[in-house]
C-alpha positions as CSV (number, residue, x, y, z in Angstrom):
1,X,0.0,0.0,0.0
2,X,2.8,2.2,0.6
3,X,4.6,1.6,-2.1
4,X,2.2,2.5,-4.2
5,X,1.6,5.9,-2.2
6,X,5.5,6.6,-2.7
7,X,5.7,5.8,-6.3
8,X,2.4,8.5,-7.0
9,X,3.9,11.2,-4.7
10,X,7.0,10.4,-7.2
11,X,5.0,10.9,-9.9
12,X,3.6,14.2,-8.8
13,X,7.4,15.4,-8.1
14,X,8.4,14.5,-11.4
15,X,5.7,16.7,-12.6
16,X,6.7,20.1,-11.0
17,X,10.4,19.3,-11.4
18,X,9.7,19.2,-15.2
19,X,7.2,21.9,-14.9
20,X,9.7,24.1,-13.1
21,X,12.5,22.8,-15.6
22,X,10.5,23.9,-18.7
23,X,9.6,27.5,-17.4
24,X,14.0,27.6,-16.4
25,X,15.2,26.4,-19.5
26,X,12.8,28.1,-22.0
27,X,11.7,24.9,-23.7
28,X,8.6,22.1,-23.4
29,X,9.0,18.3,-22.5
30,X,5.8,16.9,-21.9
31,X,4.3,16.2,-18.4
32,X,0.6,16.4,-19.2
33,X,-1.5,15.4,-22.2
34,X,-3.7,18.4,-22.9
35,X,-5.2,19.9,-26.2
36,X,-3.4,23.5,-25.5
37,X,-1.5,24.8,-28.7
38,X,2.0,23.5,-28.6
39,X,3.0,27.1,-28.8
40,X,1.5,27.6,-25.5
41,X,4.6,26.0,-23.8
42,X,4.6,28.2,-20.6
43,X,1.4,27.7,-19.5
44,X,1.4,24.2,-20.2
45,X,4.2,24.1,-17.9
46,X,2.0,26.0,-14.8
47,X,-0.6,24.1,-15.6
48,X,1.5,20.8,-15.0
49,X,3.2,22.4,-11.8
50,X,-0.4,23.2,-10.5
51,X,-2.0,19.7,-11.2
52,X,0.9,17.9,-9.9
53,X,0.5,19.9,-6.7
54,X,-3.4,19.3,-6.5
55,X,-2.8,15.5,-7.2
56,X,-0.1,15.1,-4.9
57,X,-2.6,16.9,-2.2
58,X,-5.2,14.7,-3.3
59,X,-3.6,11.2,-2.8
60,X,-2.5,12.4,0.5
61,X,-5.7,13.2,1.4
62,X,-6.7,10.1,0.1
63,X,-4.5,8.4,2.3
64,X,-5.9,10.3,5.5
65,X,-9.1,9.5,4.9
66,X,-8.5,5.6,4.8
67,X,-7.1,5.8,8.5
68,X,-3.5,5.7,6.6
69,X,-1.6,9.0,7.4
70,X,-2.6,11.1,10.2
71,X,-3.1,15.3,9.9
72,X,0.7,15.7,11.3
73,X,1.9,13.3,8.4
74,X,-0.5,14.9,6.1
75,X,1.0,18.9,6.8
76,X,4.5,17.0,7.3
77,X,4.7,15.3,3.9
78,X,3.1,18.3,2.0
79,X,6.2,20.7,3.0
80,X,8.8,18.1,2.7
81,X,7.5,17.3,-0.5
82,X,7.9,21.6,-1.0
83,X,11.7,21.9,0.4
84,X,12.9,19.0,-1.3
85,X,12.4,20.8,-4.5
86,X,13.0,24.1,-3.3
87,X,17.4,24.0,-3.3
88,X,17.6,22.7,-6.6
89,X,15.1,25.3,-8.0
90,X,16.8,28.1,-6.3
91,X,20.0,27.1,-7.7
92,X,18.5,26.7,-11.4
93,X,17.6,30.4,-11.0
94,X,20.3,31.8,-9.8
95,X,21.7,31.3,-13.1
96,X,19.0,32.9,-15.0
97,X,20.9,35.9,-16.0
98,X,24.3,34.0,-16.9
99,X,27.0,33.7,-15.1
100,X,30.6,36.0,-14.8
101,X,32.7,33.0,-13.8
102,X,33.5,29.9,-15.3
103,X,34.3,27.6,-12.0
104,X,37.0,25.2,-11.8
105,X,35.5,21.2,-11.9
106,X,35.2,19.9,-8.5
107,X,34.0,22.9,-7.7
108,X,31.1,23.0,-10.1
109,X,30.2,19.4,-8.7
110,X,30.2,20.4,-4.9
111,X,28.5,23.9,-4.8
112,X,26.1,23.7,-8.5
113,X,25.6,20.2,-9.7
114,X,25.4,19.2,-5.4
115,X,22.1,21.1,-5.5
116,X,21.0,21.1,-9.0
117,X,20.8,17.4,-9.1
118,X,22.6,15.4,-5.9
119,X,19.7,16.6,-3.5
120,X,17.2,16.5,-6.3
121,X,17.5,12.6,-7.0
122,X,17.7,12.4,-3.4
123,X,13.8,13.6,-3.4
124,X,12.0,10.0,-3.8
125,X,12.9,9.9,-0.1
126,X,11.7,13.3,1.5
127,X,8.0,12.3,1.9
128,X,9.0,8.3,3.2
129,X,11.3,9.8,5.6
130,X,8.1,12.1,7.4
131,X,6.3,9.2,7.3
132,X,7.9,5.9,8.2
133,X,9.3,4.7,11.4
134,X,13.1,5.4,11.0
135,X,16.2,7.7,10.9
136,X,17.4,9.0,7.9
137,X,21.1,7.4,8.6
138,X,19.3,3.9,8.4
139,X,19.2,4.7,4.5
140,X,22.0,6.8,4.2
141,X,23.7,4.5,2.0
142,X,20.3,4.9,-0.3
143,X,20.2,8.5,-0.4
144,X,24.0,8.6,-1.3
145,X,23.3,6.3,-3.9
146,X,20.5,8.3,-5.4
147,X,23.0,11.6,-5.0
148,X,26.0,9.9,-7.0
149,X,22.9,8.8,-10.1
150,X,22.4,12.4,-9.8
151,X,25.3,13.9,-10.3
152,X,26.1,11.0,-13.2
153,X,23.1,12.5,-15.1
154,X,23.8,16.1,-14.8
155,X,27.3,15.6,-16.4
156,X,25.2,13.8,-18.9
157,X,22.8,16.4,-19.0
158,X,25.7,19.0,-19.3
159,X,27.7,17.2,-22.6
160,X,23.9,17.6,-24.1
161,X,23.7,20.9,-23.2
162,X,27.1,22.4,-23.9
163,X,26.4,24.4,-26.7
164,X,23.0,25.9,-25.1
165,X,24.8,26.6,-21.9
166,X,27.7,28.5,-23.6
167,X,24.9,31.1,-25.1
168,X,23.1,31.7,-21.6
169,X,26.5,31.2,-19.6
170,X,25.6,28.9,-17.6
171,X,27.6,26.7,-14.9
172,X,28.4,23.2,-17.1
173,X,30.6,21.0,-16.1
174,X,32.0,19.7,-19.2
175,X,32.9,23.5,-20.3
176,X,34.6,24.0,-17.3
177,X,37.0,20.7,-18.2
178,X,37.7,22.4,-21.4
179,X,38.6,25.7,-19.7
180,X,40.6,24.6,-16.4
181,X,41.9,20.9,-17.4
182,X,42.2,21.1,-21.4
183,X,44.9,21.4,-23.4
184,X,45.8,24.5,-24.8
185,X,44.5,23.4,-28.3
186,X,40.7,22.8,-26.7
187,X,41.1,25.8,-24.0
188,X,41.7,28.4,-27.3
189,X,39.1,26.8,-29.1
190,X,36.7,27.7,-26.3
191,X,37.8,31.2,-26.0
192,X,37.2,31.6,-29.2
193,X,33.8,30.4,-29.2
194,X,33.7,32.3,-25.8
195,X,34.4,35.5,-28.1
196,X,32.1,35.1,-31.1
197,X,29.2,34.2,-28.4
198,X,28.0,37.9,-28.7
199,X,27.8,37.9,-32.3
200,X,24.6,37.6,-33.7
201,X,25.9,34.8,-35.5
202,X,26.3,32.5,-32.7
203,X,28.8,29.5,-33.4
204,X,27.3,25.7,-32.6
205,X,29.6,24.0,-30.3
206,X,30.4,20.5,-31.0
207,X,31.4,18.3,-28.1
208,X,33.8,16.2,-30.6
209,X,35.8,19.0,-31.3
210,X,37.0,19.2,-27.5
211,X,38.2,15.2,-27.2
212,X,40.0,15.1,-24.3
213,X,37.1,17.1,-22.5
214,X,34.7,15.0,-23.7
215,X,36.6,11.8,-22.4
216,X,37.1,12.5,-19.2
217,X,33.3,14.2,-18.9
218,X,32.3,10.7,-20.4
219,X,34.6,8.6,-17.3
220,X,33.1,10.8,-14.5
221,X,29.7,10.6,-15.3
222,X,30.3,6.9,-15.5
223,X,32.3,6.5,-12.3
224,X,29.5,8.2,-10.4
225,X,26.7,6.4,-11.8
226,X,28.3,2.7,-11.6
227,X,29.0,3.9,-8.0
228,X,25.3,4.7,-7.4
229,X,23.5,2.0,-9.6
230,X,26.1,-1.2,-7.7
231,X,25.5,0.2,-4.7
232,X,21.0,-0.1,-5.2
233,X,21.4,-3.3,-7.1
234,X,22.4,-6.4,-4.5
235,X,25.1,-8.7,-5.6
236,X,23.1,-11.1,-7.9
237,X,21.5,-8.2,-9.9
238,X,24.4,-5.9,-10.7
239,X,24.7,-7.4,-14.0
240,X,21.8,-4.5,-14.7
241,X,24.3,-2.0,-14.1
242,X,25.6,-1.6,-17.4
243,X,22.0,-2.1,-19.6
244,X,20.8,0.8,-16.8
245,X,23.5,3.6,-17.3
246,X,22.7,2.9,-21.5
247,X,18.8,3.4,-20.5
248,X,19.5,6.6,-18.9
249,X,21.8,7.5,-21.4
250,X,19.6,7.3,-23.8
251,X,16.8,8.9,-22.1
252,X,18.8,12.2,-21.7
253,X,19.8,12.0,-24.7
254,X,23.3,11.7,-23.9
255,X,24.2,8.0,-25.6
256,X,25.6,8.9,-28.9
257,X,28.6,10.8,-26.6
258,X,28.5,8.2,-23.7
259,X,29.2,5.0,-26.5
260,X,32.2,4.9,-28.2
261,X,34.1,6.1,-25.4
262,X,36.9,4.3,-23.7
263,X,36.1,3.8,-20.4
């Protein structure tokens, strides 16, 4: 019974995360199935931020009303469900007018990509955690897990986004491998991108063109997500590792720069 309460509140999550994402990002990936124009992109996007809240409200009450959740849990789950979202939002808009400062790697994963998407795949747990019987250390090893797949994707997310995040300057952690850890051959290529970037004219940026970049952008998002997928898979099933990180490759949109890759 819980499990399937869990996997709804999920649901409803995804739904304002996307919502939220669209609205950031200036772009549409579909939540809700609606007949609104397709050129009515921001609204669609409140209008799956609101639904998902109403639904999410609704199943809880749901819950209540079957003897399930008490009126604590009820208020309790509702705001976690609220603050789990709220870090990586805030950090998403905090580079909505660019950024004057390209950080150095590690740096871009502890202080951006720890809030953008570590705590944000951590979020299947906020609403369990008000609810169930026991301390968040007893699945600490869960919610690192879930950080590390994070992390993984957003690298992912970033080699997709490279060229789009060098027009908005934006914080992306493969363009920061080009600029601090590169060669001198990839580092003036990206200045020189960097330059024409205010040209009308705007220059598409090819992740092949940066190859040691893209290599080592390719073995850190794997060396996080093998971490996080072998440490939720037990012993007998981690032969789904592999077929899992090409699943979420793929669903990104990130496999045609994860394959081909040494490892």
């Amino acid at each position: 019974m819980r499990r399937i309460l869990y996997a709804a509140v999920n649901q409803c999550l995804r739904g304002m995360v996307t919502g939220c994402d669209n609205i950031l990002d200036n772009e549409y990936k579909k939540t809700l199935e609606t007949d609104l124009p397709q050129q009515a992109w921001r609204f669609r996007s409140v209008l799956d931020i609101m639904v998902s809240d109403r639904v999410l409200f609704k199943i809880l009450l749901k819950y209540h009303q079957m003897n399930q959740l008490t009126d604590d849990q009820v208020l309790a789950a509702t705001a976690a469900s609220l603050s789990a979202l709220t870090q990586s939002g805030t950090q998403e808009a905090s580079e909505e007018k660019g950024i004057s400062k390209i950080f150095p790697p590690e740096e871009i994963l502890k202080t951006i990509h720890h809030y953008k998407t570590g705590l944000l795949f951590q979020c299947p747990w906020a609403v369990p955690l008000t609810i169930e019987n026991y301390e968040k250390e007893s699945v600490s090893y869960l919610l690192h897990a879930l950080y590390q797949i994070g992390i993984g994707c957003q690298i992912m997310d970033d080699m997709v986004d490279i060229s789009n995040d060098l027009k908005k300057y934006r914080h992306n952690y493969v363009i920061s491998l080009i600029y601090h850890d590169s060669e001198d051959k990839e580092k003036n290529r990206l200045q020189d991108l960097m330059a024409s970037n205010a040209k009308p004219h705007k220059k598409i940026v090819l992740l092949s063109d940066f190859p040691q970049a893209h290599l080592h952008a390719v073995q850190a998002a794997r060396k996080f997500l093998e971490s996080g997928l072998k440490a939720l898979y037990s012993q007998p099933h981690r032969f789904l590792v592999e077929p899992s990180i090409s699943y979420i490759s793929n669903r990104i949109g990130a496999n045609r720069f994860m394959s081909g890759i040494d490892k």
